[in-house]
N, CA, C and O atoms as a CHARMM CRD file, in Angstrom:
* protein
*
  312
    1    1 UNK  N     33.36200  -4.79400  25.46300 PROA 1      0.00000
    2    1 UNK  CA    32.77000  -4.44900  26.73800 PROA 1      0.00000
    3    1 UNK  C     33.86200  -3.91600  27.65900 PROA 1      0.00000
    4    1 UNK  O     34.98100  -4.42900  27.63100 PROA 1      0.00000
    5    2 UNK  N     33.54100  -2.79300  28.56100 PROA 2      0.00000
    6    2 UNK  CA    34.75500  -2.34000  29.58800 PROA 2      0.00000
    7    2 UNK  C     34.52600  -3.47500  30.57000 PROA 2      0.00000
    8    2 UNK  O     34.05400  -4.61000  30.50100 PROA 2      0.00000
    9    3 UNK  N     35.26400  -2.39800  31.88900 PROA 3      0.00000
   10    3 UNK  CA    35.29200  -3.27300  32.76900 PROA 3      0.00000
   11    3 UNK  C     34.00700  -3.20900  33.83300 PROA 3      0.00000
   12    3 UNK  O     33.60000  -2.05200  33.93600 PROA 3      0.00000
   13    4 UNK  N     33.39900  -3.99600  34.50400 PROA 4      0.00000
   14    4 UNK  CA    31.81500  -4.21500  34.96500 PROA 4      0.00000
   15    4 UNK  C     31.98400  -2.93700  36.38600 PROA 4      0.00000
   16    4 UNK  O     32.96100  -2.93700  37.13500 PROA 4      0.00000
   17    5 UNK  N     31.26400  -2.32000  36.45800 PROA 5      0.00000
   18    5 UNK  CA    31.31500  -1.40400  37.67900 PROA 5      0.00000
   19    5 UNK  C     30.82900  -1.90000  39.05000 PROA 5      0.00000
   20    5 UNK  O     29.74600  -2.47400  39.15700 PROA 5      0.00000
   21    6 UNK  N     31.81600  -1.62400  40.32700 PROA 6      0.00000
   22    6 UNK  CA    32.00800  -2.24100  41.50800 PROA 6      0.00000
   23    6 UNK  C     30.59500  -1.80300  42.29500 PROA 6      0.00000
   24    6 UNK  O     30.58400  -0.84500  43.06800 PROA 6      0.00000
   25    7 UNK  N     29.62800  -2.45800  42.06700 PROA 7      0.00000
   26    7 UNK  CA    28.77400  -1.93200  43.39100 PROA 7      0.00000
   27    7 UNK  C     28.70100  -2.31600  44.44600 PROA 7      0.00000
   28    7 UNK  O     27.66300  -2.17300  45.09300 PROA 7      0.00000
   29    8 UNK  N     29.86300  -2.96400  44.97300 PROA 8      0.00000
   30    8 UNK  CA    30.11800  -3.53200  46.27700 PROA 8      0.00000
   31    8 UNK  C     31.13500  -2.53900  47.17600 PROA 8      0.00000
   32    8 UNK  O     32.34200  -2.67300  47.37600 PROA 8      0.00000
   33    9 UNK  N     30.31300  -1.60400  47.59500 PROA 9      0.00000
   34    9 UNK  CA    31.23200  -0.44800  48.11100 PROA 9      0.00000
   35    9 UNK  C     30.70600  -0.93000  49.21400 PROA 9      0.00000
   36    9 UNK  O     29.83900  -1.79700  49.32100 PROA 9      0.00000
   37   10 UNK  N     31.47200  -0.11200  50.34900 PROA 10     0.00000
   38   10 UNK  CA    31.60500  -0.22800  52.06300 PROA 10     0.00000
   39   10 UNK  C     31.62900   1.25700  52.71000 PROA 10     0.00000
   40   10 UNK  O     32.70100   1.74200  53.07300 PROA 10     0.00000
   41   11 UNK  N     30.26600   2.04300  52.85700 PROA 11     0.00000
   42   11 UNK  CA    30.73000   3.30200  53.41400 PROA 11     0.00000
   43   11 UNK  C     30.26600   3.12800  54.93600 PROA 11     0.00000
   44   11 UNK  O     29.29700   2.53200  55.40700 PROA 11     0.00000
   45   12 UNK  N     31.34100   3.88600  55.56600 PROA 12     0.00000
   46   12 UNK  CA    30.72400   3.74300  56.77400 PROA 12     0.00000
   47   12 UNK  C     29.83000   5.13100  57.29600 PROA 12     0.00000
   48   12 UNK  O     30.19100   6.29300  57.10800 PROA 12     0.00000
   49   13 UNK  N     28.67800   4.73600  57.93800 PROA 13     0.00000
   50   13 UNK  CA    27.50600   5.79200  58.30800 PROA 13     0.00000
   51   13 UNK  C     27.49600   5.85200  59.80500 PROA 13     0.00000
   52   13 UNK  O     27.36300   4.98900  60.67200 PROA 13     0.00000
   53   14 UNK  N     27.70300   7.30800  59.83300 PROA 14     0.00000
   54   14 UNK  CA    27.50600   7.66000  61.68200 PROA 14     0.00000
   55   14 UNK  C     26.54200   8.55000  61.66600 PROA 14     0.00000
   56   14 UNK  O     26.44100   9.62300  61.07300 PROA 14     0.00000
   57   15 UNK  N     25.51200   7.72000  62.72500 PROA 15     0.00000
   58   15 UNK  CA    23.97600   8.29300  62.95700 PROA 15     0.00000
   59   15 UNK  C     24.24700   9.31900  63.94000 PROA 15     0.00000
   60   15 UNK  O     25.17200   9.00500  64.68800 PROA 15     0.00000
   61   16 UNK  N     23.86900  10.14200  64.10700 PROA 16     0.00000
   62   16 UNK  CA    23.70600  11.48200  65.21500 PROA 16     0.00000
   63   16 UNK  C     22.16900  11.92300  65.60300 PROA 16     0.00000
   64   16 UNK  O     21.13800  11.93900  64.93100 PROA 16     0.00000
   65   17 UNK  N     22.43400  12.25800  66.90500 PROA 17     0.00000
   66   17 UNK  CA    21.08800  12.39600  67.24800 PROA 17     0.00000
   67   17 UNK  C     20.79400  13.71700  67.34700 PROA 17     0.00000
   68   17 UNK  O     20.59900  13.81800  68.55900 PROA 17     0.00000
   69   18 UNK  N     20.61200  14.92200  66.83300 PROA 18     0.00000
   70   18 UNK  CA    20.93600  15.98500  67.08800 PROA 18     0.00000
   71   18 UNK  C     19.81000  16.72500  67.58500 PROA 18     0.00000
   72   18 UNK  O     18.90500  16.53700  66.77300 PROA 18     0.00000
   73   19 UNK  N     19.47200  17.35500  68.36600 PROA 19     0.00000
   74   19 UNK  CA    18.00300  18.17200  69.21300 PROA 19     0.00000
   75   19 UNK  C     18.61500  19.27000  68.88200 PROA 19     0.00000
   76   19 UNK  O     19.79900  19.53600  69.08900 PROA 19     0.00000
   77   20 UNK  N     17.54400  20.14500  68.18600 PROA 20     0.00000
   78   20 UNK  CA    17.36700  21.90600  68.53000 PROA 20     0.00000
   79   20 UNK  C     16.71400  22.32600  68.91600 PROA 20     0.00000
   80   20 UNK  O     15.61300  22.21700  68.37700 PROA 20     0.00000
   81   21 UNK  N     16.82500  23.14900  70.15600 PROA 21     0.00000
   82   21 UNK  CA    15.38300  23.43100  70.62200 PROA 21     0.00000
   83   21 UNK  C     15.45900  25.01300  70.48600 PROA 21     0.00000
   84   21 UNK  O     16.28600  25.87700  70.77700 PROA 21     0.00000
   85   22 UNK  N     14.07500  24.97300  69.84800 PROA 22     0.00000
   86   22 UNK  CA    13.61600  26.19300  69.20400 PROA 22     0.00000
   87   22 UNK  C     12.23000  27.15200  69.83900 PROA 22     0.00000
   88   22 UNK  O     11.10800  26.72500  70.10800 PROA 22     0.00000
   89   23 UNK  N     12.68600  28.38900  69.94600 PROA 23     0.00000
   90   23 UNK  CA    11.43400  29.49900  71.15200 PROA 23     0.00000
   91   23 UNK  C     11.02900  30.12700  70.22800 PROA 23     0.00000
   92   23 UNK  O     11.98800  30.54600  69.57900 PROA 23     0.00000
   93   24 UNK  N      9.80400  30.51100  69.68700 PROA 24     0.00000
   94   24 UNK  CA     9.24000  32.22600  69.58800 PROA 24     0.00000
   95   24 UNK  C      8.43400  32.28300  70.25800 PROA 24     0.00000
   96   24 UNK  O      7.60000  31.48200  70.68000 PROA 24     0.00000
   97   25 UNK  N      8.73500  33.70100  70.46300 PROA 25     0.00000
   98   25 UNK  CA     7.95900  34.69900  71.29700 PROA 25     0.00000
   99   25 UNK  C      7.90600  36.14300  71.06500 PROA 25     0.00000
  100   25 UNK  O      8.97200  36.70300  70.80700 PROA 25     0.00000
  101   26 UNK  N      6.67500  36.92800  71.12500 PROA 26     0.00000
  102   26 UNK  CA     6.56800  38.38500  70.67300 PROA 26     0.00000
  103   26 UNK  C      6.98400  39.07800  72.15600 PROA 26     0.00000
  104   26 UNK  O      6.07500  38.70800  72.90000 PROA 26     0.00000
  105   27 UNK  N      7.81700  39.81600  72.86000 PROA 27     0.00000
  106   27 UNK  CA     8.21900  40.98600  73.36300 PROA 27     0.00000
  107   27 UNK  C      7.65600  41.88200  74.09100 PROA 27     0.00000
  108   27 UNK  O      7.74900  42.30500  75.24400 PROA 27     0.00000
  109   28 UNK  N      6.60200  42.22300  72.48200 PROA 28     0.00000
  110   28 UNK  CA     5.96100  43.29400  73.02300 PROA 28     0.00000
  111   28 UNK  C      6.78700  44.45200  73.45400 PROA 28     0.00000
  112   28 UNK  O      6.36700  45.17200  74.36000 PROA 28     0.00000
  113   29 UNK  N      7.91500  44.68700  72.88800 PROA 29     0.00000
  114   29 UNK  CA     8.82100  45.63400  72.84100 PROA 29     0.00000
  115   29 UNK  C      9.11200  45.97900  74.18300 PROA 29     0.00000
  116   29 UNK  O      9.39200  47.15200  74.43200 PROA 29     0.00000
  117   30 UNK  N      9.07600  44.80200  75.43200 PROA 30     0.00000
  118   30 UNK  CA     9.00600  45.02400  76.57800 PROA 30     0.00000
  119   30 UNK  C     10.50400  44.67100  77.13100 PROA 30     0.00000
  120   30 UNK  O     11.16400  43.80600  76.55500 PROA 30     0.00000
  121   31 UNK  N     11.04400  45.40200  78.32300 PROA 31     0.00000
  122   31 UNK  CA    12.37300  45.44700  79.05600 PROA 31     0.00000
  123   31 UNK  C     12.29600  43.83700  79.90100 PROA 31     0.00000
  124   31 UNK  O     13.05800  42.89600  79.67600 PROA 31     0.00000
  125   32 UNK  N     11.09800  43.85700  80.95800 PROA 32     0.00000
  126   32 UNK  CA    11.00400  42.60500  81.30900 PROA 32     0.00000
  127   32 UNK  C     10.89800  41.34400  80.66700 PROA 32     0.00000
  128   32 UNK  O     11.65400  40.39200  80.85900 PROA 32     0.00000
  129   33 UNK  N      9.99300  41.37600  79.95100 PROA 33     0.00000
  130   33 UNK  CA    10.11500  40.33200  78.84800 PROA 33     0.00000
  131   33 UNK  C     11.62300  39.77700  78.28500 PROA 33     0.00000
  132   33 UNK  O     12.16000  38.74100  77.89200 PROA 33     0.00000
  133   34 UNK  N     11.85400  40.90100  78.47900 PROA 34     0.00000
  134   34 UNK  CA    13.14300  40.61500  77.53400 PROA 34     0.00000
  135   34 UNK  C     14.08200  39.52000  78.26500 PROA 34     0.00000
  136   34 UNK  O     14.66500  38.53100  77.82200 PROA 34     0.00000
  137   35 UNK  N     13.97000  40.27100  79.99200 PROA 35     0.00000
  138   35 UNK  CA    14.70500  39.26800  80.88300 PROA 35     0.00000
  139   35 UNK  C     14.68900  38.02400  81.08500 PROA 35     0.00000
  140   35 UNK  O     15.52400  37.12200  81.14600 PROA 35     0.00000
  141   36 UNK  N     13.43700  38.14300  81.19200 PROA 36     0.00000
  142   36 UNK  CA    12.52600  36.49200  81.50800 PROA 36     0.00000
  143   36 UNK  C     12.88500  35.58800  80.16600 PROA 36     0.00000
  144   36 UNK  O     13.16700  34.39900  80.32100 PROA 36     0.00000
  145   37 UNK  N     12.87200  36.02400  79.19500 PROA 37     0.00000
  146   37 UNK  CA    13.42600  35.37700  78.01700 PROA 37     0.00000
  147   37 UNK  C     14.86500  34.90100  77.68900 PROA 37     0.00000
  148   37 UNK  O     15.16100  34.31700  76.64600 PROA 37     0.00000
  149   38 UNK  N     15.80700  35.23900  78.77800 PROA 38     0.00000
  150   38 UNK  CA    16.92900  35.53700  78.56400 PROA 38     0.00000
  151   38 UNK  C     17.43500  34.65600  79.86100 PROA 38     0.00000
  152   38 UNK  O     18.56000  34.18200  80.01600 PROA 38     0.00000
  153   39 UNK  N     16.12400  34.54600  80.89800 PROA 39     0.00000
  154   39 UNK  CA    16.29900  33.29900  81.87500 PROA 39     0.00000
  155   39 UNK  C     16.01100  31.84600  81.72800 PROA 39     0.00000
  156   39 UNK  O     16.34600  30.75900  82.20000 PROA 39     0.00000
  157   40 UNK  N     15.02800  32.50100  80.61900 PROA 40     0.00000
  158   40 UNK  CA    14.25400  30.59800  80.52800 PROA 40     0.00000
  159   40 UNK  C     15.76400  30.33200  79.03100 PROA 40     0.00000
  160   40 UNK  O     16.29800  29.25100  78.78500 PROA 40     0.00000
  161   41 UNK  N     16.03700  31.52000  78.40600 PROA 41     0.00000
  162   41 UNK  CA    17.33400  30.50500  77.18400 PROA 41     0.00000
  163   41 UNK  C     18.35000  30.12000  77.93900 PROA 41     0.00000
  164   41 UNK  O     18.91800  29.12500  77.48800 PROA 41     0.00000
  165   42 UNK  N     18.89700  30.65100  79.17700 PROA 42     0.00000
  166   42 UNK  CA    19.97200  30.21100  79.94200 PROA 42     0.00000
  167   42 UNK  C     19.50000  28.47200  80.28100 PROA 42     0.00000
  168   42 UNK  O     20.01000  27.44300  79.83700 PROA 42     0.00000
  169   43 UNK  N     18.30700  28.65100  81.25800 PROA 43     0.00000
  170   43 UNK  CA    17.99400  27.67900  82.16700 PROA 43     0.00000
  171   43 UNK  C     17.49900  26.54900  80.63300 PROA 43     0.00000
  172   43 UNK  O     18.19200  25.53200  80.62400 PROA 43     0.00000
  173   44 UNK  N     16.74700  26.59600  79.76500 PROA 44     0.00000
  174   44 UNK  CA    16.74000  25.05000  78.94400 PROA 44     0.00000
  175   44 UNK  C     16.95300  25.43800  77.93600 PROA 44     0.00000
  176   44 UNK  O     16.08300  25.53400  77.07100 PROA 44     0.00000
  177   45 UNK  N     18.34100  25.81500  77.75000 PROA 45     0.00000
  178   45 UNK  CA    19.54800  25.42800  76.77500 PROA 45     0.00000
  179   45 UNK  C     18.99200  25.87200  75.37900 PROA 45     0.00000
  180   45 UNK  O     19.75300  25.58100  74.45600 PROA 45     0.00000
  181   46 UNK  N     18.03900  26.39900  75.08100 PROA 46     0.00000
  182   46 UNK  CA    17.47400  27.12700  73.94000 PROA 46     0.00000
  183   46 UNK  C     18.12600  27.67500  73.24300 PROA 46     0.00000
  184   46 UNK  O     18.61000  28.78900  73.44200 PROA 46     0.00000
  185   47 UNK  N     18.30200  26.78400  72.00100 PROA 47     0.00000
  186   47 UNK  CA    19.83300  27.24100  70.64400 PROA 47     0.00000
  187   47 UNK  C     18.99100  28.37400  69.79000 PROA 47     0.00000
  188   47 UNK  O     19.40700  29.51900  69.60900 PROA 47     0.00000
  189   48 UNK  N     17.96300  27.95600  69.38600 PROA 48     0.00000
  190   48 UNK  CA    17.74500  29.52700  68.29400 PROA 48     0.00000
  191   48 UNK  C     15.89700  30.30400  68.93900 PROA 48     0.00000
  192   48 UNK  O     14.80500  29.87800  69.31500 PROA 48     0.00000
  193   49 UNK  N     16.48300  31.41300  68.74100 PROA 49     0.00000
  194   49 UNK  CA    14.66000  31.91100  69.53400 PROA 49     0.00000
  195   49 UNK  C     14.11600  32.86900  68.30400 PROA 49     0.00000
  196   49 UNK  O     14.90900  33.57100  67.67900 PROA 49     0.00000
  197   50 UNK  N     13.23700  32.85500  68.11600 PROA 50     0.00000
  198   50 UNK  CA    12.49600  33.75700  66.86300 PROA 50     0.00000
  199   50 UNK  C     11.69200  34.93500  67.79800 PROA 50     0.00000
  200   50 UNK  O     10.69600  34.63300  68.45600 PROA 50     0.00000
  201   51 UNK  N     12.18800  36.16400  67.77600 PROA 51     0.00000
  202   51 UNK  CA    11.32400  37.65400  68.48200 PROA 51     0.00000
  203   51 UNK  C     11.13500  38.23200  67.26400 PROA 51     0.00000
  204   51 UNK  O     11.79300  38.61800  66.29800 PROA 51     0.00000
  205   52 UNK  N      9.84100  38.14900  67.69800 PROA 52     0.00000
  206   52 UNK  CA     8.64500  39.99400  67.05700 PROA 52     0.00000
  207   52 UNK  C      8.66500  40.72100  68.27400 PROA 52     0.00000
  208   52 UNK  O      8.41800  40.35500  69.42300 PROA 52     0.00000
  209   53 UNK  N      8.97900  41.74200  67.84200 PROA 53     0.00000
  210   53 UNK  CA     8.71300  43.10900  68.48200 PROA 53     0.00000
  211   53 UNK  C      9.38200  43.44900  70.16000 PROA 53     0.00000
  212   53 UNK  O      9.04900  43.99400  71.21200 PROA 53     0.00000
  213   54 UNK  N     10.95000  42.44300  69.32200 PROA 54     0.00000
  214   54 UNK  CA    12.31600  42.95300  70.92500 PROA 54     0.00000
  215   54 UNK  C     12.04200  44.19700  71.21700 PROA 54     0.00000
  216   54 UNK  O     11.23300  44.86900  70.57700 PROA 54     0.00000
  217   55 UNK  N     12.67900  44.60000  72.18600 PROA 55     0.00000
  218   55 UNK  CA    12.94100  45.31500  73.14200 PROA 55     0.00000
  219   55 UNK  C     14.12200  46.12400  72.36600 PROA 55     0.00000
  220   55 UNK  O     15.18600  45.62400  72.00100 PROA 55     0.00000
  221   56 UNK  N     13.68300  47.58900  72.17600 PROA 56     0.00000
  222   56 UNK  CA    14.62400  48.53800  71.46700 PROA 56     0.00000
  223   56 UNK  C     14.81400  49.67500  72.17200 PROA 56     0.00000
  224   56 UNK  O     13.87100  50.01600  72.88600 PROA 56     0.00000
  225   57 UNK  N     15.93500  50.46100  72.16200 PROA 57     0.00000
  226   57 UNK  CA    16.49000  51.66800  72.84300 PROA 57     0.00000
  227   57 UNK  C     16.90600  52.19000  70.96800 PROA 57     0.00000
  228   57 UNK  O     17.21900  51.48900  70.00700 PROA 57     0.00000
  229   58 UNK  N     16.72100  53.69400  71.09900 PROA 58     0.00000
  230   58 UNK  CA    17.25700  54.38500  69.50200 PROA 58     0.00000
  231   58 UNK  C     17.04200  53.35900  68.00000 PROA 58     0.00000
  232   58 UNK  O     17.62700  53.38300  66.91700 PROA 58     0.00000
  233   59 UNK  N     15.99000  52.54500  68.50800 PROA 59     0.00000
  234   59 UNK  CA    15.73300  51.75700  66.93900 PROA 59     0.00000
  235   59 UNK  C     16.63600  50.60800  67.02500 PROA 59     0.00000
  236   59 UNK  O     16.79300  49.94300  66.00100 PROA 59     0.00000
  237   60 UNK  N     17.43700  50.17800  68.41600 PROA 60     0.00000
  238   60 UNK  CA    18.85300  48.85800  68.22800 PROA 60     0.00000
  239   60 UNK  C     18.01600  47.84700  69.35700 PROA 60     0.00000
  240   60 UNK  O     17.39900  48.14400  70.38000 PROA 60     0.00000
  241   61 UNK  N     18.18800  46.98700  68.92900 PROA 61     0.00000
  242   61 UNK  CA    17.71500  46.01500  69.80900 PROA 61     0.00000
  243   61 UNK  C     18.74200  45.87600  70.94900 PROA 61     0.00000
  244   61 UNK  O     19.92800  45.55400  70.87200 PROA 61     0.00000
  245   62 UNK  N     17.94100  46.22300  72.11500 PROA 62     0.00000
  246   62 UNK  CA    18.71700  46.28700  73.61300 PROA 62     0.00000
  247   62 UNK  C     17.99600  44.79700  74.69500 PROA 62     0.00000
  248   62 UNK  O     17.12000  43.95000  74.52000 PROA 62     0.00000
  249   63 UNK  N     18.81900  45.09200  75.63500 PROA 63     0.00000
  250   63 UNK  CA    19.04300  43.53300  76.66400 PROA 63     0.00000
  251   63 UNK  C     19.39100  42.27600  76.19000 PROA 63     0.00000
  252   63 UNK  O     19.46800  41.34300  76.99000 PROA 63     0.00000
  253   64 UNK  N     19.55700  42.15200  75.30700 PROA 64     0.00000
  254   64 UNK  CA    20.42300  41.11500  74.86500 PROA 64     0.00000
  255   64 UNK  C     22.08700  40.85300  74.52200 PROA 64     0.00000
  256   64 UNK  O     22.80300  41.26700  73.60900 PROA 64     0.00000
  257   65 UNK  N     22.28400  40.18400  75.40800 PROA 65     0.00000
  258   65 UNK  CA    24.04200  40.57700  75.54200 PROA 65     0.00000
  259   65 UNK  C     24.95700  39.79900  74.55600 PROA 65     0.00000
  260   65 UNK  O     25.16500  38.58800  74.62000 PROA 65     0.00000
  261   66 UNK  N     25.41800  40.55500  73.74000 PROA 66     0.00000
  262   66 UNK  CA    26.86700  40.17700  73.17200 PROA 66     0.00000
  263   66 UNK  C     27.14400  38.53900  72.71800 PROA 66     0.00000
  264   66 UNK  O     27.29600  38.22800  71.53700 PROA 66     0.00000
  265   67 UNK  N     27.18300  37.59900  73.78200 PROA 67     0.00000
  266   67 UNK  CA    27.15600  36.46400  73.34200 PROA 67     0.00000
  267   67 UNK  C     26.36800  35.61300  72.33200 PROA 67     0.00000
  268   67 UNK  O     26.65000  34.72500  71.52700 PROA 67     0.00000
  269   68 UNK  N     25.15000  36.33100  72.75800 PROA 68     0.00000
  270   68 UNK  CA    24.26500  35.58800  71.75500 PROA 68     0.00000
  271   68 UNK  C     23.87200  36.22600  70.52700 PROA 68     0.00000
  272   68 UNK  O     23.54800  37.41000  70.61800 PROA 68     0.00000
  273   69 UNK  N     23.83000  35.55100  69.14200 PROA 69     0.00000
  274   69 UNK  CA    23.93500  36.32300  67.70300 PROA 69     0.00000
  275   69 UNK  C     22.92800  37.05800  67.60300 PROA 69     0.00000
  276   69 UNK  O     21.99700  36.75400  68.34700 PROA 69     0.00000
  277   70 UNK  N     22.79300  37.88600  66.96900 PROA 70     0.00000
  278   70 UNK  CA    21.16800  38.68000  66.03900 PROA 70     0.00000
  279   70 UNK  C     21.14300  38.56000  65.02600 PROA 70     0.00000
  280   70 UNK  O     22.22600  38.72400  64.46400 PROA 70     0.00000
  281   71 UNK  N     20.20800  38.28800  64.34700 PROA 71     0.00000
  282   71 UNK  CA    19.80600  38.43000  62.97100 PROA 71     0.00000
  283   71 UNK  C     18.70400  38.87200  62.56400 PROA 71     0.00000
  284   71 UNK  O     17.83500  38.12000  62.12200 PROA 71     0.00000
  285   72 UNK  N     18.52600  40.53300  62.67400 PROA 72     0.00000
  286   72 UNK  CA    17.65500  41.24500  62.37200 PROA 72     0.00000
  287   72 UNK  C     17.17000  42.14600  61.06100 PROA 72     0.00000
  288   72 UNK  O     18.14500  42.54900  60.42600 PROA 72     0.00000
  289   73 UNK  N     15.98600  42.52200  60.55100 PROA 73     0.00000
  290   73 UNK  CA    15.16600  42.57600  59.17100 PROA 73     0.00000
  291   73 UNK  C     14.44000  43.90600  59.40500 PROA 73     0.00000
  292   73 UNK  O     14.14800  44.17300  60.57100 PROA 73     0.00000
  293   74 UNK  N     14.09800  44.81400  58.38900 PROA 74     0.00000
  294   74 UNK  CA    13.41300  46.03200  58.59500 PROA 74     0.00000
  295   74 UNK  C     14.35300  46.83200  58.62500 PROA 74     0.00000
  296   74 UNK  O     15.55600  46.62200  58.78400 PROA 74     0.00000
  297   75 UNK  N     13.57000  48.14700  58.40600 PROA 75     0.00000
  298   75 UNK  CA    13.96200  49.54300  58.81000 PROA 75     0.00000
  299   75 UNK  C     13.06500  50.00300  59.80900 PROA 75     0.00000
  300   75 UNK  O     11.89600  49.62600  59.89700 PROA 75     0.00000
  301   76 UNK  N     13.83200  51.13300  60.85200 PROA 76     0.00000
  302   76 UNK  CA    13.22300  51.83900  61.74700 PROA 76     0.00000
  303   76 UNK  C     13.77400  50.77900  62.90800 PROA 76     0.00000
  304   76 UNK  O     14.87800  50.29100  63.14800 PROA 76     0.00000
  305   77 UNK  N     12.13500  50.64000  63.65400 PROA 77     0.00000
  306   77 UNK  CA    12.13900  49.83800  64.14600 PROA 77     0.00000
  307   77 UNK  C     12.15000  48.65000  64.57900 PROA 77     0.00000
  308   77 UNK  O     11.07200  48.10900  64.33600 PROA 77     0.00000
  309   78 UNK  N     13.03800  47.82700  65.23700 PROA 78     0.00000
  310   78 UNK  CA    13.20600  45.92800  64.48800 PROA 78     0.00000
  311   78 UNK  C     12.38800  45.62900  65.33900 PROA 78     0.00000
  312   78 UNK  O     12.00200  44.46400  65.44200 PROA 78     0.00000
């Protein structure tokens, strides 16, 4: 017989409470919209937002500034 295996281990577990708060909303390929969307993610802290049919200039999704990521799908128009 080997030797008996230790199942008396000790891991230590750190609970986290983690909130994401998550928006969709369709656009409507609208300029205002776009703003108002861009006031309410400032004002409650809104980490990821799901848009149909942003707000585009030449086929690129416009009013949305720099800081915040894109991750956009399609051809033409996103």
């Amino acid at each position: 017989m080997g030797r008996p295996f230790n199942t008396n281990t000790t891991h230590t577990n750190s609970i986290y409470n983690t909130q994401i708060k998550f928006l969709q909303i369709n656009l409507i390929h609208s300029r205002v919209a776009t703003s108002n969307l861009l006031k309410i993610v400032d004002e409650d802290g809104t980490d990821v937002v799901c848009i149909q049919e942003p707000y585009v200039i030449l086929n690129k999704i416009a009013g949305i500034p720099r800081k915040h990521k894109i991750y956009a799908t399609g051809e033409g128009r996103h």
